[in-house]
DSSP file (Angstrom, degrees, kcal/mol; ACC not computed):
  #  RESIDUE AA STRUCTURE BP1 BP2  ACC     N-H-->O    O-->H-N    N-H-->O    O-->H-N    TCO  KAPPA ALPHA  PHI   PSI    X-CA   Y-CA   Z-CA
    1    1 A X     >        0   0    0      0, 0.0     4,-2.4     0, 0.0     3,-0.3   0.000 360.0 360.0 360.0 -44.6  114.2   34.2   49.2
    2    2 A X  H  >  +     0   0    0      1,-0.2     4,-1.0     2,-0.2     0, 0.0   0.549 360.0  54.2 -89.6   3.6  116.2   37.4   48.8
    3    3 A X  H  > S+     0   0    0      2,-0.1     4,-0.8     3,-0.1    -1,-0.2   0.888 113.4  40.5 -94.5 -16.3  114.5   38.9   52.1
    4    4 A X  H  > S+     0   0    0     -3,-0.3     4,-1.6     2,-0.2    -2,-0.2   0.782 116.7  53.2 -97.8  -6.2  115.7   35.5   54.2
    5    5 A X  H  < S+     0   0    0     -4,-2.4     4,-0.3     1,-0.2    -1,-0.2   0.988 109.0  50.9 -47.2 -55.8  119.4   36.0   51.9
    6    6 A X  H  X S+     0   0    0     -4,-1.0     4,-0.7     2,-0.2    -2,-0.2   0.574 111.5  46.8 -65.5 -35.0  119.1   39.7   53.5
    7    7 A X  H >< S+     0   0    0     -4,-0.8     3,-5.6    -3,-0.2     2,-0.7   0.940 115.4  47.4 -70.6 -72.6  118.7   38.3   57.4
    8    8 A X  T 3X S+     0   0    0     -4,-1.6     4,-0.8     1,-0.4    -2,-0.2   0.332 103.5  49.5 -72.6  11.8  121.2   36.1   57.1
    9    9 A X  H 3> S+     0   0    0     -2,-0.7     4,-1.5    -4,-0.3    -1,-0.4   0.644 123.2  43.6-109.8 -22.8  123.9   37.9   55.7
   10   10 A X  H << S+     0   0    0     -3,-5.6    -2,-0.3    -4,-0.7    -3,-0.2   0.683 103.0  57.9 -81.2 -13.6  122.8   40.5   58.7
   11   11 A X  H >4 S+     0   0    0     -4,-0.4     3,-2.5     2,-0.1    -2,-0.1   0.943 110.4  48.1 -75.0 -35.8  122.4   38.2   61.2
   12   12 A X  H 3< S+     0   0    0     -4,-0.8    -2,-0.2     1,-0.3    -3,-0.1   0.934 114.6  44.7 -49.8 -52.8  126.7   37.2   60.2
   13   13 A X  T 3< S+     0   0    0     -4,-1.5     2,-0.5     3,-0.0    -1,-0.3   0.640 112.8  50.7 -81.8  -6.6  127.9   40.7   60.3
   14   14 A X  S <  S+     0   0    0     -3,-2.5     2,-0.1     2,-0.1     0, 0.0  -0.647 103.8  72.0-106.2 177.5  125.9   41.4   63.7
   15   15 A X  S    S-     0   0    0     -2,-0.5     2,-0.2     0, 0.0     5,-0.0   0.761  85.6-114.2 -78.0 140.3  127.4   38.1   65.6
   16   16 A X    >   -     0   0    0      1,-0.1     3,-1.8    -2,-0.1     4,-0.2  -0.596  14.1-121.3 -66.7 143.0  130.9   37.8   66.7
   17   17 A X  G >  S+     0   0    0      1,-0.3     3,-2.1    -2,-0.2     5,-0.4   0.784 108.5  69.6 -44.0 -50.2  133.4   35.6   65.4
   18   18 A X  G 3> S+     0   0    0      1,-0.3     4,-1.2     3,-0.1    -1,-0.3   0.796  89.2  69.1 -36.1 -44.0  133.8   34.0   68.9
   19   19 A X  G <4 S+     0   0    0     -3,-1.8     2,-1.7     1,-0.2    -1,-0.3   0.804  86.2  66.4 -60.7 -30.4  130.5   32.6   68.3
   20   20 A X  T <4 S-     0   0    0     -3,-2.1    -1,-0.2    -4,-0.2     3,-0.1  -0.683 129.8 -54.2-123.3  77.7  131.5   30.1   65.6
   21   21 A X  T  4 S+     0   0    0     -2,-1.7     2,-0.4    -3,-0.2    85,-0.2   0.236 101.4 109.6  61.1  19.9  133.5   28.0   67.3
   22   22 A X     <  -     0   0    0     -4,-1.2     2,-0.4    -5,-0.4    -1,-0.2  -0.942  52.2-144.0-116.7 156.4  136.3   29.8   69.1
   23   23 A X    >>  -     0   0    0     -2,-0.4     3,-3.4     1,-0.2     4,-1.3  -0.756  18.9-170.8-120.3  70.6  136.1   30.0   73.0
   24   24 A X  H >> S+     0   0    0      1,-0.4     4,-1.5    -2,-0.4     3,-0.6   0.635  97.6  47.5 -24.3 -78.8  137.2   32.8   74.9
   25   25 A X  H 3> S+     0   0    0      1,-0.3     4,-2.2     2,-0.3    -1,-0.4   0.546 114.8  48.1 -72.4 -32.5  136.8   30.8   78.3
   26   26 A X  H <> S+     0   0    0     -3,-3.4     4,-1.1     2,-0.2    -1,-0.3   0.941 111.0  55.6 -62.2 -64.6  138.9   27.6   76.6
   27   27 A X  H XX S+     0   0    0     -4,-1.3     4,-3.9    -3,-0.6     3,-1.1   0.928 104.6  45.2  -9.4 -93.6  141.2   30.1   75.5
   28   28 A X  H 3X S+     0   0    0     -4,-1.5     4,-1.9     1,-0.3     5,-0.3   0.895 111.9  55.9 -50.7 -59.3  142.0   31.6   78.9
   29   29 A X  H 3X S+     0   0    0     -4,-2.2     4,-0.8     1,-0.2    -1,-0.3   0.784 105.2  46.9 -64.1 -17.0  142.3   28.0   80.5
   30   30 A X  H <X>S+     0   0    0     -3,-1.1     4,-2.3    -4,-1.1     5,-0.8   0.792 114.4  55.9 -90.3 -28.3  145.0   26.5   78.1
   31   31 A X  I  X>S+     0   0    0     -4,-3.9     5,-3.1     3,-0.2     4,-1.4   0.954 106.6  48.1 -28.2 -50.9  146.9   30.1   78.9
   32   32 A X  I  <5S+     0   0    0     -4,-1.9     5,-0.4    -5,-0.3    -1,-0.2   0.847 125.4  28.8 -80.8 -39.4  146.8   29.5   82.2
   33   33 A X  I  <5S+     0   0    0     -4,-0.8    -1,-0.2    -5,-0.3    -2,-0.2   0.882 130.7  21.1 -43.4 -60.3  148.1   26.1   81.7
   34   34 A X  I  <5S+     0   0    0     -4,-2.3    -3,-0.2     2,-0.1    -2,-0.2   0.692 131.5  22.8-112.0 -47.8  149.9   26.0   79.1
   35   35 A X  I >X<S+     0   0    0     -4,-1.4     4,-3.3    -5,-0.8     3,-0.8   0.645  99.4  82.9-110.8 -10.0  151.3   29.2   78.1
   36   36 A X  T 34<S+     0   0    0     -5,-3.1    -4,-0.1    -6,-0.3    -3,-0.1   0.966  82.2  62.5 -61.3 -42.6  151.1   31.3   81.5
   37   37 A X  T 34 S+     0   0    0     -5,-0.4    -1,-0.3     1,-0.2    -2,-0.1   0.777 113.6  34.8 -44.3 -37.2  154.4   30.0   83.1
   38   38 A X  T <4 S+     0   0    0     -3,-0.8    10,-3.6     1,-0.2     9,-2.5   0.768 123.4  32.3 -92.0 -44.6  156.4   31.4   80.4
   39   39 A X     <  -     0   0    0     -4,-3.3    -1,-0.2    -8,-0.2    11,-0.1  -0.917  61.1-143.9-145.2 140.9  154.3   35.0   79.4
   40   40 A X        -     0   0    0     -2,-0.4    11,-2.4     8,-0.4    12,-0.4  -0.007  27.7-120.2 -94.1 160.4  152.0   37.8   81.4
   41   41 A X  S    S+     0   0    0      9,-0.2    -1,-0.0    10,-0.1     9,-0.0   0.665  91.9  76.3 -68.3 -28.9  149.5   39.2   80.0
   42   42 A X  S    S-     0   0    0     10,-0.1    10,-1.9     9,-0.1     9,-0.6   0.390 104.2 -93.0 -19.6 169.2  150.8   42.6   80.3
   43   43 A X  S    S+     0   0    0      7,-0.2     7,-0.5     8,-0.2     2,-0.1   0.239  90.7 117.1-100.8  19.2  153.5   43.8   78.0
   44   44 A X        -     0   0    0      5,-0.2     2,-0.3     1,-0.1     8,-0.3  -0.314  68.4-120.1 -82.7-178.4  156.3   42.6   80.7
   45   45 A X        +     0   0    0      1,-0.1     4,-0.2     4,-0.1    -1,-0.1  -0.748  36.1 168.4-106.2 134.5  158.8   39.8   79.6
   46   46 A X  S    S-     0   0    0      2,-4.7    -7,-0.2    -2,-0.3    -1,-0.1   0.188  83.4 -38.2-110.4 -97.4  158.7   36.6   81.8
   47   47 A X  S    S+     0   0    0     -9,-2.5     2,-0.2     2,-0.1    -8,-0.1   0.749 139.0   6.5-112.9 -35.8  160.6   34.0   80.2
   48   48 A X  S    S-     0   0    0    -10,-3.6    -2,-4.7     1,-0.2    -8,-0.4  -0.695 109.5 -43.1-121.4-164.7  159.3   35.1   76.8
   49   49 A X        -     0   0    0     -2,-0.2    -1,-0.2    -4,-0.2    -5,-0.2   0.142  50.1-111.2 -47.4 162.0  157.4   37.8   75.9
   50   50 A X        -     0   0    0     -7,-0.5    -7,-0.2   -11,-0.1    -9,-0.2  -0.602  26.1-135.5-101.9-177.7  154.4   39.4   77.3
   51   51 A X    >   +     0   0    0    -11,-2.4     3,-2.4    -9,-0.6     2,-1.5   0.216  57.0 118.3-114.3   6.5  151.2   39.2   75.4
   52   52 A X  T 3  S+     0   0    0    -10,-1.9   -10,-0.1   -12,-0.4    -2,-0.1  -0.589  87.1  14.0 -88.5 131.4  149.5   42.2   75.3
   53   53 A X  T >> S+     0   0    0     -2,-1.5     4,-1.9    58,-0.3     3,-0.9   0.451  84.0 139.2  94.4  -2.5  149.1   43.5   72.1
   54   54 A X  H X> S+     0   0    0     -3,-2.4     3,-1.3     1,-0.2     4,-1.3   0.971  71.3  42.1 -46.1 -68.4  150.0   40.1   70.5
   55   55 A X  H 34 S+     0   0    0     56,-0.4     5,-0.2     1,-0.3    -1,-0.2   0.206 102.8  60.8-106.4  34.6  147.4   40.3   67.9
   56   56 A X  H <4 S+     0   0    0     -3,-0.9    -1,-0.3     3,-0.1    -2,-0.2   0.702 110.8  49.1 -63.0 -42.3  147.5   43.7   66.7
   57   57 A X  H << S+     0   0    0     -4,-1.9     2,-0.3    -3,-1.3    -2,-0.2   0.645 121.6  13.5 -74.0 -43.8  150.8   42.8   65.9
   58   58 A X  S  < S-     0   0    0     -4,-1.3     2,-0.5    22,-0.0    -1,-0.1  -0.910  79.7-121.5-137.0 168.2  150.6   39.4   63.9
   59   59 A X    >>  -     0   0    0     -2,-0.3     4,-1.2     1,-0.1     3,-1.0  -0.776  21.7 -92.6-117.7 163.6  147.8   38.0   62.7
   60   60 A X  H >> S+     0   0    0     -2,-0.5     3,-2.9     1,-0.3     4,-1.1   0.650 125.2  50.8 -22.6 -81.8  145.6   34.9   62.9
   61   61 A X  H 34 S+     0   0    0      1,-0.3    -1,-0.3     2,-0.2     5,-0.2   0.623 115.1  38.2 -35.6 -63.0  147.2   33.5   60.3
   62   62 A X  H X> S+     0   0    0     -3,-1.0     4,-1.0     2,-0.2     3,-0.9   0.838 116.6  53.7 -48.8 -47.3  150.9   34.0   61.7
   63   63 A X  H XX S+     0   0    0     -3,-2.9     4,-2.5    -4,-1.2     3,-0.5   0.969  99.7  59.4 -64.4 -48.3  149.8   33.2   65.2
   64   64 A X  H 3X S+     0   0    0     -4,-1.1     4,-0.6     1,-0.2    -1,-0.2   0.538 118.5  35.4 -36.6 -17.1  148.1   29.6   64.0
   65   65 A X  H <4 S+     0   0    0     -3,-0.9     4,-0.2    -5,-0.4    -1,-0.2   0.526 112.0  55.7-125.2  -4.6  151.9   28.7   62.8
   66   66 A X  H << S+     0   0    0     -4,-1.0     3,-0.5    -3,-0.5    -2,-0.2   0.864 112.2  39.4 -92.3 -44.9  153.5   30.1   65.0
   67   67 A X  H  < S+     0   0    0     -4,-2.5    28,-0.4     1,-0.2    31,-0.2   0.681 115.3  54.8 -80.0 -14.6  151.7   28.2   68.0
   68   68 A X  S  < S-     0   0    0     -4,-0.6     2,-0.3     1,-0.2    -1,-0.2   0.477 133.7  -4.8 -18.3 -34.9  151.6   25.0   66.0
   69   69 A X        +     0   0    0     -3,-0.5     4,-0.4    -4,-0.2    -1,-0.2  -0.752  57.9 179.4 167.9  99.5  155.7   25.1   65.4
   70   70 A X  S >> S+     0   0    0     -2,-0.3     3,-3.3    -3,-0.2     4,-2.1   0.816  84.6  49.0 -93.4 -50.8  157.5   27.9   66.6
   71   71 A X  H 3> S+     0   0    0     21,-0.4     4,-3.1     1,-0.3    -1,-0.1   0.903 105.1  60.3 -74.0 -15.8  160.9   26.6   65.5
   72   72 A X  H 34 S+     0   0    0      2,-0.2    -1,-0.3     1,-0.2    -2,-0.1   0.607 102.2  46.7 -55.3  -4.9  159.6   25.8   62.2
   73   73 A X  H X>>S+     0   0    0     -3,-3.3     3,-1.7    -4,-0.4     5,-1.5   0.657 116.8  51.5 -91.3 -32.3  158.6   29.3   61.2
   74   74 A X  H ><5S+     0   0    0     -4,-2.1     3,-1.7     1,-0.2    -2,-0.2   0.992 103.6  53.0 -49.9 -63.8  162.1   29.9   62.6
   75   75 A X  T 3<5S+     0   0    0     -4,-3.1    -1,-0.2     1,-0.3    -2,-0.2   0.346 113.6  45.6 -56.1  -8.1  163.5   27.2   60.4
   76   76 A X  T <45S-     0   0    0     -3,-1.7    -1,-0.3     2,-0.1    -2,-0.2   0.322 118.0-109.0-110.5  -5.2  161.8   29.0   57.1
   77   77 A X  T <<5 -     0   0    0     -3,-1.7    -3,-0.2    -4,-0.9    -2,-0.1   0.582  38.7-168.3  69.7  20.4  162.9   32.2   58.1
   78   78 A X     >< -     0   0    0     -5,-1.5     4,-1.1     1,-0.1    -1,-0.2  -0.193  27.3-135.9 -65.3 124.7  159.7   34.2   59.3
   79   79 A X  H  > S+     0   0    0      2,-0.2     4,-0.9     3,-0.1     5,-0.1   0.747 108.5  50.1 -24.1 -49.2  161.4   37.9   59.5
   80   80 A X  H >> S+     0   0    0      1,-0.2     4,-2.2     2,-0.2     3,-2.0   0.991 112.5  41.6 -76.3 -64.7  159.1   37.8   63.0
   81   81 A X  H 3> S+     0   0    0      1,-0.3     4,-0.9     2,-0.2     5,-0.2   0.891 110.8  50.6 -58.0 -33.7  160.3   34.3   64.5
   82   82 A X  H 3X S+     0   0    0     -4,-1.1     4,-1.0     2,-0.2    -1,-0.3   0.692 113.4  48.9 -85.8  -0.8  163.8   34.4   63.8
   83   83 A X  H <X S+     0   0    0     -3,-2.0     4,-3.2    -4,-0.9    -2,-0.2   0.581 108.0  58.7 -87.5 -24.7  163.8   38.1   65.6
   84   84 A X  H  X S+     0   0    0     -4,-2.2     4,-0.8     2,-0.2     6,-0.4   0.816 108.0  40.7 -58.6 -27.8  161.9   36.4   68.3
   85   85 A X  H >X>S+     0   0    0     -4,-0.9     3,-1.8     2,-0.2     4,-1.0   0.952 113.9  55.9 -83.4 -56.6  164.9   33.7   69.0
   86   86 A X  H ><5S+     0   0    0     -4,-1.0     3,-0.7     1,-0.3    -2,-0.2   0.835 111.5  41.6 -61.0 -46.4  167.4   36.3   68.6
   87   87 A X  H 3<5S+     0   0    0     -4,-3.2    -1,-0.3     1,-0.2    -2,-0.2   0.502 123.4  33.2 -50.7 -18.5  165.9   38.3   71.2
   88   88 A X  H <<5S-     0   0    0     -3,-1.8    -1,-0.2    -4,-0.8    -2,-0.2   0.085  96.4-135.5-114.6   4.0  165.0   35.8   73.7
   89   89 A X  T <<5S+     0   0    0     -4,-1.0     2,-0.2    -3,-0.7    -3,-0.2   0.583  79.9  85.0  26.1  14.1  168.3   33.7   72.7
   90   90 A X  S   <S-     0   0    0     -5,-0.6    -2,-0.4    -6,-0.4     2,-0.3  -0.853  79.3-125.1-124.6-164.2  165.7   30.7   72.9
   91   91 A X        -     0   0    0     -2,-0.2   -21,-0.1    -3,-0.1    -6,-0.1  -0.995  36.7-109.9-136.1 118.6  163.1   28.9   70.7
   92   92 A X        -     0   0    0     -2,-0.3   -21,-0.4     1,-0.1   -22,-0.1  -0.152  41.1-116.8 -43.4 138.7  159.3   28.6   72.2
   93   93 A X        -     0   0    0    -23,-0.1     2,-0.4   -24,-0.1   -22,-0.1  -0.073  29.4-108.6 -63.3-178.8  158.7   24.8   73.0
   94   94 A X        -     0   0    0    -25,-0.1     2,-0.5   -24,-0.1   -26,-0.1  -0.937  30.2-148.9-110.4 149.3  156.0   23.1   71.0
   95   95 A X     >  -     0   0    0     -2,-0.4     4,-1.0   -28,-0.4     3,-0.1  -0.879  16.3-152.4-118.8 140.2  153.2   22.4   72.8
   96   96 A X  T  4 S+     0   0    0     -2,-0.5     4,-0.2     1,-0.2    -1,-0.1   0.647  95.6  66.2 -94.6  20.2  151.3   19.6   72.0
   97   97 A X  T >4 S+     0   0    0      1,-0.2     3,-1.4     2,-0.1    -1,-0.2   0.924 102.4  58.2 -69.5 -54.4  147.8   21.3   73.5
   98   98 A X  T 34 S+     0   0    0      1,-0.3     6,-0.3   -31,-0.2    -2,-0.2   0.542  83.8  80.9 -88.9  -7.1  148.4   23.9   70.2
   99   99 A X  T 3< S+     0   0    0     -4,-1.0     2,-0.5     4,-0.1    -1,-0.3   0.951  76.5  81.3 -40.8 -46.2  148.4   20.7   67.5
  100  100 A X  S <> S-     0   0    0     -3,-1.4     4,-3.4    -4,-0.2    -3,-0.0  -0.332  82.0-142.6 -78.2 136.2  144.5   20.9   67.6
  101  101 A X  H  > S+     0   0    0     -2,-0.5     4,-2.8     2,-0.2    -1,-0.2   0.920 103.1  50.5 -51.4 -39.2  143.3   23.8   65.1
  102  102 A X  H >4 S+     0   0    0      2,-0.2     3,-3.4     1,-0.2     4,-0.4   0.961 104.2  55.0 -93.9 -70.8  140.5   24.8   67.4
  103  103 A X  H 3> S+     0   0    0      1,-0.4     4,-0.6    -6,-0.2    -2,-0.2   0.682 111.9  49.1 -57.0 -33.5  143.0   24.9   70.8
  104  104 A X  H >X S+     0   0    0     -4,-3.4     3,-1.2    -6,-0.3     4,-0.6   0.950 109.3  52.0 -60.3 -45.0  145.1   27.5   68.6
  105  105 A X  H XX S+     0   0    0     -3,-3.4     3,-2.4    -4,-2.8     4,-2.1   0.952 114.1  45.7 -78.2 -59.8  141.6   29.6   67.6
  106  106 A X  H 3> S+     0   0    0     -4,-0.4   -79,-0.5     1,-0.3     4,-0.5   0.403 110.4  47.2 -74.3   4.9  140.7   29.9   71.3
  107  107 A X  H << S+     0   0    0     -3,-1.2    -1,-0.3    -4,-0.6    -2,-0.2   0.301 109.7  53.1-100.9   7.8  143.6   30.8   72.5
  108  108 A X  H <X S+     0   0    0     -3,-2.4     4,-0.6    -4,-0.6    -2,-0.2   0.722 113.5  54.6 -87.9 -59.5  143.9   33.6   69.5
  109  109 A X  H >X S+     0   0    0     -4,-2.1     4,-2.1     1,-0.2     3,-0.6   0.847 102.7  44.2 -70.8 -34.5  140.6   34.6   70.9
  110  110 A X  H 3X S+     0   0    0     -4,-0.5     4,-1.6    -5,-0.2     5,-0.2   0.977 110.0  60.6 -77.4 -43.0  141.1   35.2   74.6
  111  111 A X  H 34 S+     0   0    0      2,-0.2   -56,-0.4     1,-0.2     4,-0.4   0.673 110.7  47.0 -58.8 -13.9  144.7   37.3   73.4
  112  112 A X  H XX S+     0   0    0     -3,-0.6     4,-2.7    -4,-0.6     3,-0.8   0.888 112.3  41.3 -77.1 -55.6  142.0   39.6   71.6
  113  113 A X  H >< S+     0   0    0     -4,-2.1     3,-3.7     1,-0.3     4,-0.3   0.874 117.1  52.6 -63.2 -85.2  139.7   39.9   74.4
  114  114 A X  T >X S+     0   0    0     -4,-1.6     3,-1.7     1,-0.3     4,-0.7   0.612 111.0  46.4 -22.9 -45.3  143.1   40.3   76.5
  115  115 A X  H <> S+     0   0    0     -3,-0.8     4,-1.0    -4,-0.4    -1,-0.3   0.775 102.0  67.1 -94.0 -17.1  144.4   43.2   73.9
  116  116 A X  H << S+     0   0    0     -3,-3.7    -1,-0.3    -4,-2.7    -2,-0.2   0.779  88.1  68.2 -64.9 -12.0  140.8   44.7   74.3
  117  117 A X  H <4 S+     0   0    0     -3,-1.7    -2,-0.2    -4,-0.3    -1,-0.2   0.789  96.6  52.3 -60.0 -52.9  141.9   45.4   77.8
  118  118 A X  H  <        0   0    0     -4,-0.7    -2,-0.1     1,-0.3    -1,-0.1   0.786 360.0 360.0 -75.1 -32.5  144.5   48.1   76.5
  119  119 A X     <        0   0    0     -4,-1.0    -1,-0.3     0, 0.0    -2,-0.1   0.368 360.0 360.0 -86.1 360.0  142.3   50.1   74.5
């Protein structure tokens, strides 16, 4: 018992997160959809910001509510979303692709693999 505890607690730490149930490739096609018209991949500005480097910057947690409801983080006061409006003098639409939990984690995951690009 404690040697198949011992695999499995190595098999978790050698697998990547991507494996359990977020989707690089999912990811990258609601970008392209959904979020590319508006921001590059790159750290230029289109319409909003670019996305490199997004998630060093905020973290799952922040991103998940932020792509869920931008103007509601706005509308609480998130230090980070209400500098986001002021700077871009608009407010990110809602999209309704980002409603489902899992469309937010693969599109979290391809902006990592994206920011692995920089390094």
């Amino acid at each position: 018992m404690i040697k198949h505890a011992l695999f499995v607690s190595c098999f978790l730490a050698a697998v990547p997160a991507a494996s359990f149930g977020q989707n690089v490739t999912a990811g990258e096609e609601l970008f392209n959809r959904k979020c590319a018209m508006c921001h590059r991949l790159s750290d230029a500005t289109k319409v909003g910001p670019g996305m490199m480097g997004v998630t060093e910057r905020r973290s799952d947690e922040w991103l998940h509510q932020w792509l869920a409801d931008p103007k509601a983080m706005i509308d609480k006061g998130d230090p980070a979303a209400v500098e986001l409006q002021r700077k871009f003098k608009k407010v990110m639409s809602k999209v309704a692709a980002m409603e489902t939990e899992k469309n937010r984690a693969d599109v979290i995951a391809f902006l990592k693999e994206n920011d692995k690009k920089k390094e």
